[in-house]
N, C-alpha and C positions, 0 to 999 in steps of 0.2 A: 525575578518577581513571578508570582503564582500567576497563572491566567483563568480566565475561567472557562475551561474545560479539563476533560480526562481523557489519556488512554487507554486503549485496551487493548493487549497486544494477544491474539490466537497462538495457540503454540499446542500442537499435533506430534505427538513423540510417534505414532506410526504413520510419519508419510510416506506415499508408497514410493516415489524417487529416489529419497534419500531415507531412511528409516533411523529413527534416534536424531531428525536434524537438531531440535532446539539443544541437542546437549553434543554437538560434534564439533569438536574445538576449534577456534581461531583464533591464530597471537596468543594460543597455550589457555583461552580461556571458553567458555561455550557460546554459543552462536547467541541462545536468545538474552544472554546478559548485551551482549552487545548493543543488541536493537534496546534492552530495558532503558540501558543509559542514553541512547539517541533521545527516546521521550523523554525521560529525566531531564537532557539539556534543552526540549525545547517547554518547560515550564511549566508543565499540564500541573494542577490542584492535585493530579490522584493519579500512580501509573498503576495497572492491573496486569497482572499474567493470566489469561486462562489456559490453562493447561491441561491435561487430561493424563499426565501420570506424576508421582511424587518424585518421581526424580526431578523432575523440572526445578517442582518447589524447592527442592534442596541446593538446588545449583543456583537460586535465587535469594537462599538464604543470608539477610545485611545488606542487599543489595538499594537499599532504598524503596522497594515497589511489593506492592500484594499480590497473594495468588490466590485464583479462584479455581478448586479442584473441583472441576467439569466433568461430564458424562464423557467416556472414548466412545459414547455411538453418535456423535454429533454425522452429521451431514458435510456440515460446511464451516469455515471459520465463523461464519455469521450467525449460526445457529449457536455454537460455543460461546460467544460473544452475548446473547439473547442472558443463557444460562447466567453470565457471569452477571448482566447488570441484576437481575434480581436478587444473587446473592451479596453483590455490594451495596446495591437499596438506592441503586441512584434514581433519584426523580425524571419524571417523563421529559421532563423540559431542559433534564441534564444534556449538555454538549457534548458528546463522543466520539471521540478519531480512532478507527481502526486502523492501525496499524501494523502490516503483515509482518509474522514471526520470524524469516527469513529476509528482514529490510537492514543488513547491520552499519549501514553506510545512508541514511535517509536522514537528509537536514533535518536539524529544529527550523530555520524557516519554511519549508516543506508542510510540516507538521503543522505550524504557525496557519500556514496560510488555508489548510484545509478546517482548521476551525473559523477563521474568518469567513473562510467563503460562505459557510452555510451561514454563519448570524448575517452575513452583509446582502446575501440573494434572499432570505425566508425562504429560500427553496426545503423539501422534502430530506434532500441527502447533497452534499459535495464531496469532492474525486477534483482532480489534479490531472494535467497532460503537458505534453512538452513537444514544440514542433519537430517534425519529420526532416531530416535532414539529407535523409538516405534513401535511396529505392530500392533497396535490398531490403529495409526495413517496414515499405508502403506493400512487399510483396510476402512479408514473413508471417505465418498464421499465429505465430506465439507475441508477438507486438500486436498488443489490439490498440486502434485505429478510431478515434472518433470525430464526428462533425456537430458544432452545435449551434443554436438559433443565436439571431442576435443582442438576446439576452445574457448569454452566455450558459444558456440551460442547453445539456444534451441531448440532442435528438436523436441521436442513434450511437452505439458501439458495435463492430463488427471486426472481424478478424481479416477480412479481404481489405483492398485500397480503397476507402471512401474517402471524400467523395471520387466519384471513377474518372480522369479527364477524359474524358473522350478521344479528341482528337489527338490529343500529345500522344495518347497510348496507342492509337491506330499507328502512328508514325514512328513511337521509337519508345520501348518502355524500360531502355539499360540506363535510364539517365529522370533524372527528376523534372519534371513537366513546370513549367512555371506559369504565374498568374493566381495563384492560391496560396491557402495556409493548410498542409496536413500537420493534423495532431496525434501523437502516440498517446495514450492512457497510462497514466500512472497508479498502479492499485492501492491507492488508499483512501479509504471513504471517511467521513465527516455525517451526523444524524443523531439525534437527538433522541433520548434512550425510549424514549416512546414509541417511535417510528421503526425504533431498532426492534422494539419486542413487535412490533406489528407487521413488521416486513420478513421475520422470522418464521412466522404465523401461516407466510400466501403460501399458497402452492407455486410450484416454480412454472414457468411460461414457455409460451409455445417458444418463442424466440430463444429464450435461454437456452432451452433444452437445443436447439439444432445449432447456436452459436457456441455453448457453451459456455455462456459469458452470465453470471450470476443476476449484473445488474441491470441486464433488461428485463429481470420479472419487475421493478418499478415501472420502468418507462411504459412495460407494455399495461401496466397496472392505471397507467394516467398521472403516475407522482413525478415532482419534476427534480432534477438530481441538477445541479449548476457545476460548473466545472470552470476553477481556476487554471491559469497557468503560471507552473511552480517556478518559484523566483531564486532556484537554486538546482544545478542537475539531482538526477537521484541517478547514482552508482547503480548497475544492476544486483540485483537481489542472489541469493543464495536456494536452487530448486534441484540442484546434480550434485555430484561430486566434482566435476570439472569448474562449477563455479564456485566454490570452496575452495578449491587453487589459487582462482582467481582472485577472490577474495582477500586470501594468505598473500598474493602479490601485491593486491592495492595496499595491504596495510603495512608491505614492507617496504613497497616505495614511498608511502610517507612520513615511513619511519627515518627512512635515509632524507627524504627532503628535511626534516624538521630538524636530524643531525647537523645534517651540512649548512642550516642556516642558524645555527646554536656554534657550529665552529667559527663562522664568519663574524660572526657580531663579536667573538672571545680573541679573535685571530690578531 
């Protein structure tokens, strides 16, 4: 059944990690069809590609989802994103999940849950996080790490361990401190195409700029961003070459599980 919102999935044929990522195959087909159909499964009214070269569109071609042929001098996925609602014509009050180009393993509940969030908070923008399990992962600057109010709106994202414990860490920091909830961030935001064209618009923020983390030009702006936690893991995403392996292996161990449980039921 349709829902009422849309994706929009960014999709940058010159990343500079991986360059050509949306069209660099897995399971013999391309990266961003993958992610196209993750949206498709979780029901969005409209999926979008924005893209910024024709090859993209073409490897998109029957695919069920539209492309929106964007400028290559964007900035940021979000800036890409900005371009694409105006030439889809969605209304300011439309619901929109961004959805990174490189997610080929991200639920439809995921997806789901990031457009509820934002109808259910009236917050500004919604994003998605999943508890911290590890302390190799509380100390990793590529896992950003958030803490939020008892609203469940975020009050800060940061690349170091927040909140810091204190004490646990004076005493031993090979092992996870207890007493707390740490949350990792999940990149996928949820904001309403108005917000999106106006948040495209700011200058980016003192915070942003020394974290590097986009979405503190909101927080530091005064807008309040609510943040679910996703009722389904999210696989890590696809940003190297090394994770494209990876990738290639998750999709062939569930190729083999989904065999081997198709031999049993026939056996």
């Amino acid at each position: 059944m349709s829902q009422d919102f849309v994706v929009a999935i960014p999709a940058r044929y010159a990343a500079s990690r991986l360059p050509g990522k949306p069209l660099r195959t897995l399971a013999g087909e391309p990266l961003v069809l993958h992610v196209a159909r993750r949206a498709l499964a979780a029901g969005a009214s409209e999926v979008w590609v924005a893209a910024d070269d024709e090859r993209i569109a073409q490897a998109l071609k029957d695919s069920g989802v539209q492309v929106a042929m964007t400028s290559p001098d964007h900035a940021s996925g979000t800036d890409r994103l900005a371009e694409c609602a105006d030439i889809a014509g969605w209304r300011d009050d439309t619901v929109v999940v961004n959805l990174q180009g490189d997610e080929p393993f991200a639920p439809a509940a995921g997806i789901l849950a990031t457009a509820q969030t934002l109808r259910d908070s009236g917050a500004d923008m919604s994003t998605l996080a999943t508890p911290v399990t590890q302390v190799e992962v509380l100390f990793d600057p590529n896992a950003v790490k958030l803490v939020r109010a008892g609203n469940g709106d975020a009050l800060y994202f940061s690349r170091a361990p927040i909140p810091w414990p204190r004490d646990a860490f004076a005493k031993d920091r090979e092992r996870m401190p207890g007493g707390g909830e740490w949350l990792r961030h999940i990149g996928i935001y949820g904001y309403r195409a108005g917000f999106l064209r106006k948040f495209a618009k700011m200058r980016p923020g003192r915070l942003e700029q020394i974290e590097s983390l986009e979405q503190l030009r909101a927080l530091e702006a005064g807008y309040r961003i609510a943040v679910g936690i996703t009722p389904e893991p999210f696989p890590p995403g696809v940003d190297t070459p090394e994770d494209l392996a990876r990738a290639e292996a998750h999709l062939a161990a569930e190729a083999d599980a989904t065999g081997a449980g198709l031999d049993g039921e026939g056996g």
